[in-house]
Backbone bond lengths (Angstrom), bond angles and torsions (degrees), N, CA, C in turn:
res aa  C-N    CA-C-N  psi(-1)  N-CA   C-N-CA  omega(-1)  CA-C   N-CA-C  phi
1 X - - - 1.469 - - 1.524 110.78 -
2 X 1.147 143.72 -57.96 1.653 167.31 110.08 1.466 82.39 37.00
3 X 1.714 112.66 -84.95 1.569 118.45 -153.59 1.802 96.40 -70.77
4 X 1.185 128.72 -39.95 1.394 112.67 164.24 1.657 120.94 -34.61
5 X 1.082 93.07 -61.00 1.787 95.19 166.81 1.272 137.10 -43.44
6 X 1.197 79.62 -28.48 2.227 87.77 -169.58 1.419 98.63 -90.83
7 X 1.519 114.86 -43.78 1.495 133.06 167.53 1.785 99.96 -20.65
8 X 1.472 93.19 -81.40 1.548 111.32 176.72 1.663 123.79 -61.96
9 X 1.171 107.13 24.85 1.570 107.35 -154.10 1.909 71.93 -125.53
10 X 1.549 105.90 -54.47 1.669 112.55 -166.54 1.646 105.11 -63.78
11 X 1.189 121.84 -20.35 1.453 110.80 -168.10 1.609 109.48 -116.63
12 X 1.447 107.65 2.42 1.534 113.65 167.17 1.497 112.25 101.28
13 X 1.216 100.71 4.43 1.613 97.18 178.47 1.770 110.92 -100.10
14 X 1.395 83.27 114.49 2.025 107.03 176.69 1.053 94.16 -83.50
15 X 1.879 102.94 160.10 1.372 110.90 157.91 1.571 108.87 -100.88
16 X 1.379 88.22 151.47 1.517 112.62 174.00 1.304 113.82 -25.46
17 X 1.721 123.77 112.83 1.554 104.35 166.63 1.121 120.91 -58.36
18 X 1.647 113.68 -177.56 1.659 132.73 169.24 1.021 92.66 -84.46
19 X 2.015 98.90 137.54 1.610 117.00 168.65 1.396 108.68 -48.85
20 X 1.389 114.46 151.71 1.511 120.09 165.41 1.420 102.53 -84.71
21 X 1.502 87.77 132.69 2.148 104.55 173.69 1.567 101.00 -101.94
22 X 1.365 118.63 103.90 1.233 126.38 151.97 1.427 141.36 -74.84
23 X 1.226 105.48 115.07 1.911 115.84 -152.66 1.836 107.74 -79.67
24 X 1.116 125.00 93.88 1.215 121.01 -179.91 1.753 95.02 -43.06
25 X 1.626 93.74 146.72 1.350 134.07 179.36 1.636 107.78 -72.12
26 X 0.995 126.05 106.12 1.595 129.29 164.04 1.245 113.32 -12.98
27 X 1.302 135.96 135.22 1.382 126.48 146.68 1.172 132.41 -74.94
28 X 1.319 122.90 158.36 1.540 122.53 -177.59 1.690 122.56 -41.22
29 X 1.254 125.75 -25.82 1.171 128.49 -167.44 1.492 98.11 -88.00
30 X 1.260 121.12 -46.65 1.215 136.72 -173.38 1.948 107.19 -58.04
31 X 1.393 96.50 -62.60 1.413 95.31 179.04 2.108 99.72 -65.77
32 X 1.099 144.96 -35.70 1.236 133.20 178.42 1.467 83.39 -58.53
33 X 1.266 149.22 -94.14 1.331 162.19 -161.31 2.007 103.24 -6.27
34 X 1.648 92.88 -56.28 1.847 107.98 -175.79 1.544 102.04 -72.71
35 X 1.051 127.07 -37.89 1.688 135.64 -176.41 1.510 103.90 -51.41
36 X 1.535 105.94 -70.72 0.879 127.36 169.62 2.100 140.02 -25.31
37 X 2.072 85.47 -45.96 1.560 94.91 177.10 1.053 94.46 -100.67
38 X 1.390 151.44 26.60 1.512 155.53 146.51 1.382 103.70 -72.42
39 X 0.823 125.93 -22.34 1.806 141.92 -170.19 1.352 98.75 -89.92
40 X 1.381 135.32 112.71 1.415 126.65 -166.53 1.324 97.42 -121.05
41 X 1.302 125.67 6.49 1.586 130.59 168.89 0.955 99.64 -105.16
42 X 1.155 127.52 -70.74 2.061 111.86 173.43 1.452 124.54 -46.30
43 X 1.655 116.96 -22.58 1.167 105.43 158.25 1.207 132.07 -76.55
44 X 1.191 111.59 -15.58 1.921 141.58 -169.37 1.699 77.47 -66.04
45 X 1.255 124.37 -51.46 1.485 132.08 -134.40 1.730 100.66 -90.51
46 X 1.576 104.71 -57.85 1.193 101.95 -171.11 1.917 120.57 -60.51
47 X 1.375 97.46 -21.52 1.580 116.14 170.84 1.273 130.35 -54.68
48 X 1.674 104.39 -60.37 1.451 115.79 156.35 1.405 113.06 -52.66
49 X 1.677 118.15 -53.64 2.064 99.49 -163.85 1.716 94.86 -61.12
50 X 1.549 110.58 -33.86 1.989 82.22 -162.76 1.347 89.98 -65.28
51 X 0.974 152.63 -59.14 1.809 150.11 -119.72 1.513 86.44 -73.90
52 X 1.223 114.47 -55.43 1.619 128.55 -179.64 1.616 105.15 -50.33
53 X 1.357 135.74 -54.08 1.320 135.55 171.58 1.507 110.26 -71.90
54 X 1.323 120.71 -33.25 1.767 113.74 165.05 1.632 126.39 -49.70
55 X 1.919 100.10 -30.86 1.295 106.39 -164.82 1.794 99.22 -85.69
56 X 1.242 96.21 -28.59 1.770 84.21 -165.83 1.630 96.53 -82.81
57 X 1.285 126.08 -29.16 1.304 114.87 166.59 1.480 124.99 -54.98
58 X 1.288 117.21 -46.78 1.430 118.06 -178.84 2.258 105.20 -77.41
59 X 1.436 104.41 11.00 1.315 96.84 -157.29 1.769 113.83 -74.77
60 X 1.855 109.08 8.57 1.324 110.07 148.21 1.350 131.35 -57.04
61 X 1.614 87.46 -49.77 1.833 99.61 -147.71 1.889 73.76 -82.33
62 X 1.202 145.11 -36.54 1.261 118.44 -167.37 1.470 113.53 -75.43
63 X 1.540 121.70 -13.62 1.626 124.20 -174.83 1.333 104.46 -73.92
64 X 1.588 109.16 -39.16 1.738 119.83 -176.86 1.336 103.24 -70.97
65 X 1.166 121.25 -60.37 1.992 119.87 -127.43 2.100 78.82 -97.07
66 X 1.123 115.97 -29.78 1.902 110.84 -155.96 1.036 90.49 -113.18
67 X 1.941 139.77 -72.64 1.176 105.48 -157.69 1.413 110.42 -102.36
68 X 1.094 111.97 20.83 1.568 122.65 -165.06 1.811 114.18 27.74
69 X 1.267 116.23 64.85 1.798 123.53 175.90 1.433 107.72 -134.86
70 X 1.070 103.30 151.28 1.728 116.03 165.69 1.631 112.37 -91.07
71 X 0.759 101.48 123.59 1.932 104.33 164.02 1.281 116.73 -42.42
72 X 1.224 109.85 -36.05 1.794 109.03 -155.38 1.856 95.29 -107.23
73 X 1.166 114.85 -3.28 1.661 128.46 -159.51 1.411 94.65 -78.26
74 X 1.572 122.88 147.94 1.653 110.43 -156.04 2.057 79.37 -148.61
75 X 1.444 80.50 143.93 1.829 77.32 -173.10 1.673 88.27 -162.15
76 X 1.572 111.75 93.84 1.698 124.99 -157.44 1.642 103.92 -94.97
77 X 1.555 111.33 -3.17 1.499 118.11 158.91 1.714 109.09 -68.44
78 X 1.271 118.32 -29.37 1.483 127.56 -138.22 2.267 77.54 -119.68
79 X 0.916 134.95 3.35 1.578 121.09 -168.16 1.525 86.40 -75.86
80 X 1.687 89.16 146.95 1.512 113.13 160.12 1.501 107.27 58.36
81 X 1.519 120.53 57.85 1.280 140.42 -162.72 1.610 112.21 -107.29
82 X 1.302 110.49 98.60 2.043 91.98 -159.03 1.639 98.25 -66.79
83 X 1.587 93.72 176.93 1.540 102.51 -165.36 1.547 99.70 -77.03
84 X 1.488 102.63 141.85 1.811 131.38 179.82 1.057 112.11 -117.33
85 X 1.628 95.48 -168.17 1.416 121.86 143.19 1.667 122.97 -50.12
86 X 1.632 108.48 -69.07 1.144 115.89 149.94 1.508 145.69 6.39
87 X 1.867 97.86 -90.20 1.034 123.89 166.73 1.194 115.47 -106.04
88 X 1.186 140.74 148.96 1.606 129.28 -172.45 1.583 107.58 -96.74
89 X 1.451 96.84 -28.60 1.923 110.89 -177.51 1.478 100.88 -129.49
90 X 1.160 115.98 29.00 1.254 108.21 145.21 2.236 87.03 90.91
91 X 2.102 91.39 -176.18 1.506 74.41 155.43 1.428 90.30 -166.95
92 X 1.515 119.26 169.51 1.198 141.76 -130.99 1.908 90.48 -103.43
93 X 1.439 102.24 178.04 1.349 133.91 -178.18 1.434 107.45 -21.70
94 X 1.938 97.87 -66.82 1.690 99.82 -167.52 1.650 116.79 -91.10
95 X 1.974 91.80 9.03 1.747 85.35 169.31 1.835 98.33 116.20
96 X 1.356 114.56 -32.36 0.964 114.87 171.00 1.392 151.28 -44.97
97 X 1.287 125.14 144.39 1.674 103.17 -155.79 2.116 113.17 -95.60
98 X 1.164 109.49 137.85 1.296 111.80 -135.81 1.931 103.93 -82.47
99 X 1.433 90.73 -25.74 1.267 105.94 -168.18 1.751 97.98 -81.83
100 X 1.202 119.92 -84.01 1.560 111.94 151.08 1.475 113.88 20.28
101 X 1.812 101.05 -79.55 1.276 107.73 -157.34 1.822 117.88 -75.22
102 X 1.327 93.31 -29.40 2.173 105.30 155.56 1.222 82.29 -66.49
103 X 1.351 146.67 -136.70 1.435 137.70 -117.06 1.682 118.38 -20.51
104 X 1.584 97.48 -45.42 1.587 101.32 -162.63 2.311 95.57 -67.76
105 X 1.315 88.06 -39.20 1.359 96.81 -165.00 1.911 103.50 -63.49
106 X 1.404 110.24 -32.33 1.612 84.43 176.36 1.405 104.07 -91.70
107 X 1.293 140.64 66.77 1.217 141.98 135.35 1.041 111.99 -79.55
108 X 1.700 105.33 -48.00 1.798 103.67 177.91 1.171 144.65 -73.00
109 X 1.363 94.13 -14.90 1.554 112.45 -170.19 1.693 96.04 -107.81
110 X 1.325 132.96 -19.88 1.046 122.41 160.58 1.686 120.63 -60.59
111 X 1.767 102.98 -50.23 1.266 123.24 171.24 1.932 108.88 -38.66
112 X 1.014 94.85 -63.59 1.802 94.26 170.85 0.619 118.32 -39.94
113 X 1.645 124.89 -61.60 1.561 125.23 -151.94 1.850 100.54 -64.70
114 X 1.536 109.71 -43.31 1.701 98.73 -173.07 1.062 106.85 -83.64
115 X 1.624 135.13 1.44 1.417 111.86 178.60 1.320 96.96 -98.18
116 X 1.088 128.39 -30.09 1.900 123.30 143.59 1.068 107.32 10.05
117 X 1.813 90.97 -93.24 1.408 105.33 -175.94 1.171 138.47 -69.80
118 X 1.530 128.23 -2.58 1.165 137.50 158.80 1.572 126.67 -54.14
119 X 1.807 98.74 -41.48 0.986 84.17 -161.74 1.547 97.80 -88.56
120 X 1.596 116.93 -16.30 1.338 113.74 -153.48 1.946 101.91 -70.94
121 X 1.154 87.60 -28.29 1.861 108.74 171.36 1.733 107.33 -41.83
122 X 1.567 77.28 -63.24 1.887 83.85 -155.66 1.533 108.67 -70.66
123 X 1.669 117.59 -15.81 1.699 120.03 160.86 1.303 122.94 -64.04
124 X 1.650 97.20 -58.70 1.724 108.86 -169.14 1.541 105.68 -66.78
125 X 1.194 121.26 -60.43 1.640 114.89 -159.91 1.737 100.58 -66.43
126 X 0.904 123.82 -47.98 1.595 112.51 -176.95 2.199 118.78 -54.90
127 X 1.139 97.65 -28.53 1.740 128.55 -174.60 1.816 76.82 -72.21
128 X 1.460 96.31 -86.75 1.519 102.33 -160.20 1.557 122.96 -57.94
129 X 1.711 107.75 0.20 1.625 98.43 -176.10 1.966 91.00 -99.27
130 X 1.347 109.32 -45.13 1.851 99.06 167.72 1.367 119.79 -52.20
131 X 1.610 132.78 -38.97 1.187 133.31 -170.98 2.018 103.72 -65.36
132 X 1.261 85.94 -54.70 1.845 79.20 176.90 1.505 137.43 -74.47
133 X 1.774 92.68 -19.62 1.449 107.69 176.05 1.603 110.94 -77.19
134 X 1.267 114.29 -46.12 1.802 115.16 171.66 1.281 96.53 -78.61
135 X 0.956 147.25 -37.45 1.485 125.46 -162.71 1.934 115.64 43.32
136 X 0.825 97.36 162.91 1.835 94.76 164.74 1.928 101.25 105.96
137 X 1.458 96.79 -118.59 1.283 94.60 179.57 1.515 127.87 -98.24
138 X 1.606 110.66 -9.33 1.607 135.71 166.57 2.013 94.28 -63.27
139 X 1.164 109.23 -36.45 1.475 103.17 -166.22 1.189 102.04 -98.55
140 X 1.607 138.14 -11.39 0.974 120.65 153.35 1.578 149.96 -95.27
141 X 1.964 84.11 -4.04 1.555 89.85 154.32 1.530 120.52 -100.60
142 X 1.524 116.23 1.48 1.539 97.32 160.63 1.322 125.75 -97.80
143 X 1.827 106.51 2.74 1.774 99.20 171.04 1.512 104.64 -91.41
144 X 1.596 112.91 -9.89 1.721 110.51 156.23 1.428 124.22 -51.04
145 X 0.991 111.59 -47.84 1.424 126.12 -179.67 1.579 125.73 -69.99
146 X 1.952 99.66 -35.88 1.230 99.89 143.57 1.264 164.65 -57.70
147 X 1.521 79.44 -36.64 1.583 108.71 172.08 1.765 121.54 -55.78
148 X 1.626 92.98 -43.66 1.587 121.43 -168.64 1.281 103.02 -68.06
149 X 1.155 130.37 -47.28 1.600 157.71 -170.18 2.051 99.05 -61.20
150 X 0.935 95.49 -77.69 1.652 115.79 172.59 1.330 111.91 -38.71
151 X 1.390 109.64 -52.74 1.680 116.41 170.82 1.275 114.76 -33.65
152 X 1.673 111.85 -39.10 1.663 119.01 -144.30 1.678 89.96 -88.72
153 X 1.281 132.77 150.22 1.403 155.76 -179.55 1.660 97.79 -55.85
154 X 0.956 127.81 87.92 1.799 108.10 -173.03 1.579 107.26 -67.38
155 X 1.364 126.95 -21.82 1.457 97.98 -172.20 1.770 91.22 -94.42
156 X 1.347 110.04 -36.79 2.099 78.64 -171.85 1.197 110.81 -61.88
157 X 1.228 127.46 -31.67 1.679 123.00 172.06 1.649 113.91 -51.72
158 X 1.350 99.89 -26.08 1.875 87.32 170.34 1.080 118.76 -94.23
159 X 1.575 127.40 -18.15 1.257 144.43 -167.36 1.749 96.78 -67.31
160 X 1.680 98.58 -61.58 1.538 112.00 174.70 1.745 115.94 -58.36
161 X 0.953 99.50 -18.51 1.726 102.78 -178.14 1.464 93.03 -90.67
162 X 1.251 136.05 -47.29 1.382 120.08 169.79 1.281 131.02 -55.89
163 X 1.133 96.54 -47.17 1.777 101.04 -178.13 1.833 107.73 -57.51
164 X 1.164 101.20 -37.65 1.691 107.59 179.46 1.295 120.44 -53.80
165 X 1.622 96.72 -48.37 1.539 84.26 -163.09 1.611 101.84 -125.45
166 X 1.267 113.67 -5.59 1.660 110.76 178.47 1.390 111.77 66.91
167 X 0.946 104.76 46.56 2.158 105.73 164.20 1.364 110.60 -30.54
168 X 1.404 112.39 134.70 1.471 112.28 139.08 1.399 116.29 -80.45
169 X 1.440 118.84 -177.30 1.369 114.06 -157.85 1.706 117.29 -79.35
170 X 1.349 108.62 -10.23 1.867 107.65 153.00 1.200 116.63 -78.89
171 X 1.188 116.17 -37.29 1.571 106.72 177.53 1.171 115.60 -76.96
172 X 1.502 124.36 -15.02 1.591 107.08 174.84 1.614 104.79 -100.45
173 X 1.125 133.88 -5.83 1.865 140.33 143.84 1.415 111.31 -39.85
174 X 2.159 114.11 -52.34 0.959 90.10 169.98 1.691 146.86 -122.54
175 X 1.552 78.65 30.47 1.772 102.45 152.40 1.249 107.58 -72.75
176 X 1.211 133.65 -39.66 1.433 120.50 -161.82 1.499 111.52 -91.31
177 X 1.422 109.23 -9.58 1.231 106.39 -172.94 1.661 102.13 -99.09
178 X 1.754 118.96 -25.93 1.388 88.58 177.06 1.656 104.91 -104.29
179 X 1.585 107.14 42.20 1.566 104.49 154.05 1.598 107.30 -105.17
180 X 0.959 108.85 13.20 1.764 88.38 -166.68 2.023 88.25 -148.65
181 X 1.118 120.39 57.02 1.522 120.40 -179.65 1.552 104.51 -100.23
182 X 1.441 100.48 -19.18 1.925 107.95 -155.72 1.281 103.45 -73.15
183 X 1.323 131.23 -4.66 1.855 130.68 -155.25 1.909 72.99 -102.54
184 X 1.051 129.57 -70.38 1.232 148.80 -163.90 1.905 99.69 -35.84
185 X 1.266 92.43 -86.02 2.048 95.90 162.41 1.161 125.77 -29.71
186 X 1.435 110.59 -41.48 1.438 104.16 -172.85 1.366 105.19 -77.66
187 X 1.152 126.56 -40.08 1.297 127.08 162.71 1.262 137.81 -45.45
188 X 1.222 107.25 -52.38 1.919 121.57 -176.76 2.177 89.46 -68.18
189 X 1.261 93.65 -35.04 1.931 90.19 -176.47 1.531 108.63 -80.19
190 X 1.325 117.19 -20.47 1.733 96.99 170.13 1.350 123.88 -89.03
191 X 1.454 106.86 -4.59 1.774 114.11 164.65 1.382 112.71 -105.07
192 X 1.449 118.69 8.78 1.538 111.81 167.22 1.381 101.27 -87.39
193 X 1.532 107.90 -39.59 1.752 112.55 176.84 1.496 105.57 -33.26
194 X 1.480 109.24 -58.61 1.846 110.54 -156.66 1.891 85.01 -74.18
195 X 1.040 145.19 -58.14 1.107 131.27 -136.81 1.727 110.36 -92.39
196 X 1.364 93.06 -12.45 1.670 99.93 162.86 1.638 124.48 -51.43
197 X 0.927 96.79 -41.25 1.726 123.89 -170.69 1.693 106.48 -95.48
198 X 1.458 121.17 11.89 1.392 100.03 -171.98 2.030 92.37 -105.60
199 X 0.816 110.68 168.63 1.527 124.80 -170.04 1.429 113.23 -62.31
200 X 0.760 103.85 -30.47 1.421 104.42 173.76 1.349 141.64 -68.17
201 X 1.585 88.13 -35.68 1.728 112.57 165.90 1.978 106.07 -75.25
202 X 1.341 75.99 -31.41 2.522 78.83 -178.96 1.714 94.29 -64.77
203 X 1.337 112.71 -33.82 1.868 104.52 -160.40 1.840 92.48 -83.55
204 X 1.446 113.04 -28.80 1.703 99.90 -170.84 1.587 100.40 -73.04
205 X 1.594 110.47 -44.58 1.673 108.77 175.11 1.343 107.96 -55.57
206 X 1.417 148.45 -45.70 1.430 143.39 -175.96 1.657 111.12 -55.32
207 X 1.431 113.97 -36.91 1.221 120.53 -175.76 1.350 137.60 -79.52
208 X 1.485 104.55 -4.95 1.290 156.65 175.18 1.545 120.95 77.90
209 X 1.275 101.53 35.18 1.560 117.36 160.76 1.692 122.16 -46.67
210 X 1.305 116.22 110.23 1.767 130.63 168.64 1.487 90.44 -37.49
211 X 1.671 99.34 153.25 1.024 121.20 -164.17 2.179 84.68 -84.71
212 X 1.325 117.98 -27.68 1.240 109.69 -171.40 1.488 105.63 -73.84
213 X 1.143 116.51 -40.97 1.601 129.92 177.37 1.357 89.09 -45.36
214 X 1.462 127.40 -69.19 1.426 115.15 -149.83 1.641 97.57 -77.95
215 X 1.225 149.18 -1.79 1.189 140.55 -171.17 1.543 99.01 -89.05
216 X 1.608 112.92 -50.81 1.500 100.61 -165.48 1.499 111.34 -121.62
217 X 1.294 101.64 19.53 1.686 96.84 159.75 1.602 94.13 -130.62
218 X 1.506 152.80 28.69 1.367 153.40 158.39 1.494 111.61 -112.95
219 X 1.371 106.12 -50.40 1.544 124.32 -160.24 1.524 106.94 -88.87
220 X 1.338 91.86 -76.04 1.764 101.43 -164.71 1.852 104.41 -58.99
221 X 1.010 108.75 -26.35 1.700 92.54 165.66 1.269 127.03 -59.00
222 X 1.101 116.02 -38.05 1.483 136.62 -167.29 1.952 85.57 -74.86
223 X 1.045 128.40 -55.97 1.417 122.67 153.20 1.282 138.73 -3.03
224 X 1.525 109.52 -42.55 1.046 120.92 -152.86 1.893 113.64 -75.85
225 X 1.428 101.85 -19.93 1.598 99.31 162.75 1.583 122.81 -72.33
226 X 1.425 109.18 -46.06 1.699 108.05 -165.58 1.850 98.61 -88.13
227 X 1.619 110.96 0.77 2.002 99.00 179.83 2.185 95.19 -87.97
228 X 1.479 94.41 -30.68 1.756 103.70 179.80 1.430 126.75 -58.62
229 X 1.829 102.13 -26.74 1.298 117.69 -176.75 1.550 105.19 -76.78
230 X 1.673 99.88 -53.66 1.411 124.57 -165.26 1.899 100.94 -55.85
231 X 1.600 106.00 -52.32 1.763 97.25 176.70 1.394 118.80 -42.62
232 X 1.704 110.14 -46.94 1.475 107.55 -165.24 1.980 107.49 -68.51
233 X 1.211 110.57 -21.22 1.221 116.23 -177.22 1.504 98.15 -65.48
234 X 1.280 112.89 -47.71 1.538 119.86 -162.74 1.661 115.89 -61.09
235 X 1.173 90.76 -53.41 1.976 111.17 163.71 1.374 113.68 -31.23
236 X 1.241 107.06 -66.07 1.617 113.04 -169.67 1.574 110.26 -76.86
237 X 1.552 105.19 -43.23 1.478 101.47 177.72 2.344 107.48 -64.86
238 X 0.768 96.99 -38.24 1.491 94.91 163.23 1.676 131.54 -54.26
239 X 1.665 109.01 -39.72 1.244 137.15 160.90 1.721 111.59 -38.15
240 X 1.743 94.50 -54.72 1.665 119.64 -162.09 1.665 88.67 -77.52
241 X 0.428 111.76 -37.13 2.324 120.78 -162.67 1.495 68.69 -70.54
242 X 1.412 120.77 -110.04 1.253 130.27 -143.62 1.749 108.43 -32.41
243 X 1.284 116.24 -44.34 1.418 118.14 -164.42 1.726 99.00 -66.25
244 X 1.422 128.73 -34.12 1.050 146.84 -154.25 1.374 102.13 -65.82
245 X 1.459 100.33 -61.30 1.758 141.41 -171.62 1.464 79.31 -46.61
246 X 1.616 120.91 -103.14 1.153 143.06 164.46 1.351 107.67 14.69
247 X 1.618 117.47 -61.22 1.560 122.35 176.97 1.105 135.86 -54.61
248 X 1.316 98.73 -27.40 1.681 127.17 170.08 1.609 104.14 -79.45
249 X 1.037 119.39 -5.11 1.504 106.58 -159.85 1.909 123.65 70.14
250 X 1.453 115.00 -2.18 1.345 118.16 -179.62 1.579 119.95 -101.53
251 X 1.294 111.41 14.54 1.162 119.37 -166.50 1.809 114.18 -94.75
252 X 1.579 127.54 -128.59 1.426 115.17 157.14 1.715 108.64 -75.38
253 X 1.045 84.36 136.14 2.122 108.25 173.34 1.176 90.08 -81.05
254 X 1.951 95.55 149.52 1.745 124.76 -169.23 2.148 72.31 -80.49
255 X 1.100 89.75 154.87 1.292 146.90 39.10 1.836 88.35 -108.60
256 X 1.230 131.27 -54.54 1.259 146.18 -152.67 1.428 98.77 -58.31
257 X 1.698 87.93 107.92 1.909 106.33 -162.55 2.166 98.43 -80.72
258 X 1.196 79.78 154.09 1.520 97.43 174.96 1.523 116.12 -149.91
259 X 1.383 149.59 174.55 1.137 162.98 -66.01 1.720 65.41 -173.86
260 X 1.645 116.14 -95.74 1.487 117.60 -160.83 1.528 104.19 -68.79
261 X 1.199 144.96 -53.24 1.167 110.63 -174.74 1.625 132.66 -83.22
262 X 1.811 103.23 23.94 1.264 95.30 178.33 1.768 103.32 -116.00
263 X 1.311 107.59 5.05 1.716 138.35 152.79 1.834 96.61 -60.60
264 X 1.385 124.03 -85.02 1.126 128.30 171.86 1.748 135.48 -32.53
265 X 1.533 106.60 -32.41 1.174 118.75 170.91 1.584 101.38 -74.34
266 X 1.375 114.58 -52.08 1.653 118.50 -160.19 1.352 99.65 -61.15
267 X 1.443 146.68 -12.57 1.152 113.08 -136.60 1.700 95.76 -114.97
268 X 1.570 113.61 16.36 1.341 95.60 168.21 1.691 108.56 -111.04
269 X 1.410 101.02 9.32 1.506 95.03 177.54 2.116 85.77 -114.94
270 X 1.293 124.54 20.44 1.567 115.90 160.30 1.775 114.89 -32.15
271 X 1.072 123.94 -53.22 1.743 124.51 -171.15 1.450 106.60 -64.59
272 X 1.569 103.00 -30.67 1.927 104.49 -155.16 1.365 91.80 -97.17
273 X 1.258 126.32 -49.79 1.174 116.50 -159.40 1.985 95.39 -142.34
274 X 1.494 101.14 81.20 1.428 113.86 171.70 1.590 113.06 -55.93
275 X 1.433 128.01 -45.94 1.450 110.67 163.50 1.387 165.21 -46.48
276 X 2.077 85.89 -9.77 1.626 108.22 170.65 1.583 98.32 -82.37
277 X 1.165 118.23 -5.85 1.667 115.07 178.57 1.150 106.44 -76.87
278 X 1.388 111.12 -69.82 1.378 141.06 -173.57 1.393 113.69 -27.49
279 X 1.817 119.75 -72.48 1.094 119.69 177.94 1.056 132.46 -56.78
280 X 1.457 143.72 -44.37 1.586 149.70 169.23 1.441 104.42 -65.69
281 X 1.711 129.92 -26.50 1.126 124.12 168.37 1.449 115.82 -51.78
282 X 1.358 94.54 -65.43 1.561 113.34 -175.88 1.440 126.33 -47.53
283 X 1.148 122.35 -28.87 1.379 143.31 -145.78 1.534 94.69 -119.57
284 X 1.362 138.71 -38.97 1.614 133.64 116.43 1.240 137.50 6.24
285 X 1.361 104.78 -81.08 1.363 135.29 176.24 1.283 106.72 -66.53
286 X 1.664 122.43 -51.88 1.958 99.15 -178.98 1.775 98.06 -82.99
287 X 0.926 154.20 -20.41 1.300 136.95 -170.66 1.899 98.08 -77.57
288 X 1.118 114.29 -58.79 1.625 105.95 -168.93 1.982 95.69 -63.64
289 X 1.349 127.51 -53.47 1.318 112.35 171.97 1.586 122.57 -40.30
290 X 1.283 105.21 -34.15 1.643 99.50 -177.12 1.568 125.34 -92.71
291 X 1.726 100.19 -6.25 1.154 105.54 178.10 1.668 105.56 -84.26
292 X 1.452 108.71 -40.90 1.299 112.83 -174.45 2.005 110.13 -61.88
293 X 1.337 107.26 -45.95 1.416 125.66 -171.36 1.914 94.30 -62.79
294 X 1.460 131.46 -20.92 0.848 130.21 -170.42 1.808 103.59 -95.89
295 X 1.646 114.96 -57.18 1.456 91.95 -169.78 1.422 101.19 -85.47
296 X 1.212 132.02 16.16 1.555 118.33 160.21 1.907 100.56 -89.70
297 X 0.730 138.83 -4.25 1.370 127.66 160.05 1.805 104.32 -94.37
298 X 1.277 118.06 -25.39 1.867 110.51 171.73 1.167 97.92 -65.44
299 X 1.470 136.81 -68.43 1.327 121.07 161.36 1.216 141.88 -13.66
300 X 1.027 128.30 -30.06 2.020 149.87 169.72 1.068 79.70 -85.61
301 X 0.883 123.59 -109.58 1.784 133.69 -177.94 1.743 122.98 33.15
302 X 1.917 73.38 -85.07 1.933 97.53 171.17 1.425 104.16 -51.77
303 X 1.361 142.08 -43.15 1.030 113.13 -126.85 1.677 97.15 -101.26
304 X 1.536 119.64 125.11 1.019 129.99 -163.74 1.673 104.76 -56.32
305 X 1.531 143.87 -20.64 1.200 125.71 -165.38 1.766 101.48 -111.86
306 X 1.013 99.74 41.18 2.095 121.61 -179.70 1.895 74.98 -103.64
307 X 1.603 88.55 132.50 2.110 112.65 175.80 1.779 94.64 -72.29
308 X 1.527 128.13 128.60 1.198 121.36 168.53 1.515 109.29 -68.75
């Protein structure tokens, strides 16, 4: 076999190369995906908010099965108990256990922040993908409307919308969300402007593509970086409203604990018992830091001229 080879080696006859294996090219999500875990602060970030949204979700099975307490359970021998064995954060006025009552409490204040953004989503981007796509007089009566909207004071208008009607904590998510949609529109409409006009959208209109076809299978994909940025903005700024509200006392009503109004309760026992501050502070502070530290790295991310 050997001297066959050499045979064929002396008179120029090679063997056949190996087929070429051609490696499909990443897709866009994928390469945002690698950009992305190059980012070791946005990953720092995105780690902490889930662990932080894992805990208040599981914050039954951890009140039962780990620290065995009720949130709402009041034991006025046991008030103002610094943090132990016991209690891990100590516990509040009527005895209550503090840590418990943060878990239960960022359900709600988590709950806000995305129905925030749900709703501010489902106003602004639909507003802002017609306003930029017609352009003309559709775009100039909805940046009227914008305009008019923006004028108005957004927090006394919620302040006054609270005091009126006393939201529970969806209804004041979605007060806040259809006061604050217009940052969102204006946005999704100054990148419908550029992407209206790019060629691609002229070849789907030539072909006789619906103007809806081309909005949300041309346009709104292309979306999909600055609506991802815009949610995480929405979250935290919803986070900030509610805690705010809360500070005022106009936010969610006790009993139904939250992040800001259990900030608001602590702060006249701050000297005696500094840990009712501490915890709802804290727990504040890393969720809106990690949300922000996160879609400013989705931002890098998306943007196709970031080195993989």
């Amino acid at each position: 076999m050997a001297e066959v080879t050499q045979a064929k080696e002396r008179i120029g006859v090679r063997a056949p190369a190996p087929p070429l294996t051609v490696q499909p090219s990443p897709g866009y999500l994928a390469l945002t995906w690698r950009r992305l875990r190059r980012d070791r602060v946005s990953m720092a970030a995105l780690y902490l908010f889930v662990a932080i949204c894992l805990l208040t979700l599981a914050a039954p099975l951890i009140a039962t099965y780990v620290l065995q307490t009720d949130p709402n359970a009041q034991n006025l021998r046991n008030n103002f108990a610094p943090p132990g064995p016991g209690h891990w954060l100590g516990t509040d006025e009527l005895g209550r256990d503090n840590l418990t009552r943060v878990l239960y409490a960022g359900q709600v204040s988590l709950r806000i922040g995305f129905m925030v953004a749900l709703v501010s989503l489902l106003l602004g981007v639909p507003i802002g993908l017609v306003a930029g796509y017609y352009g003309g007089r559709v775009d100039d009566a909805i940046n009227a409307v914008i305009q008019v909207l923006q004028n108005i004071p957004g927090l006394f208008l919620l302040i006054i919308l609270s005091v009126t009607f006393r939201p529970d904590p969806t209804g004041l998510a979605v007060i806040i969300g259809l006061i604050g949609w217009m940052g969102t529109a204006r946005l999704v409409r100054g990148q419908t402007l550029s992407l209206a006009r790019r060629d691609y959208v002229d070849a789907a209109r030539v072909l006789g593509a619906s103007d809806a076809r081309i909005l949300f299978r041309h346009i709104l994909p292309n979306l999909v970086s600055v609506v991802s940025v815009m949610a995480g903005f929405e979250i935290a700024t919803g986070i900030l409203l509610e805690s705010g509200l809360s500070y005022l006392g106009l936010g969610v009503q006790p009993p139904t604990a939250s992040w800001g109004n259990m900030l608001q309760n602590s702060l006249d026992y701050v000297t005696r018992a500094p840990w009712l501050v501490a915890a709802p502070g804290t727990m504040i502070f890393l969720t809106v830091l990690s949300i922000f530290l996160l879609a400013d790295g989705l931002r890098d991310a998306f943007d196709p001229r970031m080195k993989v």
